[in-house]
N, C-alpha and C positions, 0 to 999 in steps of 0.2 A: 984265726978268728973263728967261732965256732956260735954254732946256735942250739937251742933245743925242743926236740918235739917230743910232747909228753901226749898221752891219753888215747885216744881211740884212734890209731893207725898201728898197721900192721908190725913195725918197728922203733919201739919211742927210743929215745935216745940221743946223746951230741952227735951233731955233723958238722963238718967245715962248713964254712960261711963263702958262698960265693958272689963276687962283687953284683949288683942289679939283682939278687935273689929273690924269686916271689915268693907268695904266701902258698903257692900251687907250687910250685917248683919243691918249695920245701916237702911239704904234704907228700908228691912222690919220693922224694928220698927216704921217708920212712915207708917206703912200703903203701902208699895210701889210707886209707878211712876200713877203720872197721864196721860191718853193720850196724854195733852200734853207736855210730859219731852222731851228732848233732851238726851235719853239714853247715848249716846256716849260723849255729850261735860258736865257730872257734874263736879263741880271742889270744894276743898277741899280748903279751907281759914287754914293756922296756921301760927303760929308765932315761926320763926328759927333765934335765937338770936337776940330775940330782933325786928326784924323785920315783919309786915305779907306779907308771900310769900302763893300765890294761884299753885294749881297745878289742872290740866284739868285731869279726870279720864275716860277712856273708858267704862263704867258699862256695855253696852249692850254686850260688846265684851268682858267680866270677865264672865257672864252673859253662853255664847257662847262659855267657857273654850279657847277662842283664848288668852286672855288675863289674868295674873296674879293678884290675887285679892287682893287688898292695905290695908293694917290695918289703923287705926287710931290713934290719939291721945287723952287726954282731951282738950277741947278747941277748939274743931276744929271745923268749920263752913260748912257748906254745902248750900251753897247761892241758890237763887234762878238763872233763867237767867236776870230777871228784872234786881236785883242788878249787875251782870255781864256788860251790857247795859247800866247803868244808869254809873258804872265807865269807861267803854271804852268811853262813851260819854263826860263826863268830862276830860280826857285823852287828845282825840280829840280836846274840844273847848280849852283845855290849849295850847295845840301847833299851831293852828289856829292864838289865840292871839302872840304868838312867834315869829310866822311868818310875824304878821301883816297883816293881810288876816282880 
């Protein structure tokens, strides 16, 4: 079973999946956060029947013990913000078109 961490840490890439794995746990396996990560806005790509639903993960503020730290599953993606960006954009120029704009 394997995961993947994409985008601003020092090693993106698949790693095994370990059973109770955190969203922090993961994060170090690649090598941590590059300066420039977006601490607070990493978000977590899985697939919930069938569907992929994304969810926005506070890391800096789990990080900070403010906030409760998320386990993982297999499968689960850890995108960069590029990818983030690149589908809000597509998002955007769909409804653009919709609108006739």
């Amino acid at each position: 079973k394997r995961i993947m961490i994409l985008g601003q840490v020092a090693k993106p890439g698949t790693f095994s999946f370990l059973p109770n794995m955190t969203i922090i746990e993961a994060i170090s396996l690649a090598g941590g956060f590059t300066p420039l990560a977006y601490r607070n806005h990493t978000t977590i790509t899985r697939m919930e029947q069938g569907q992929k639903s994304t969810v926005e993960v506070p890391v800096a503020e789990i990080s900070d013990g403010k906030a409760a730290n998320v386990s993982l599953r297999p499968g689960e993606q850890l995108p960069s913000l590029a990818e983030r960006v690149a589908a809000w954009r597509a998002w955007y120029e769909q409804d653009l078109r919709k609108k006739g704009a």
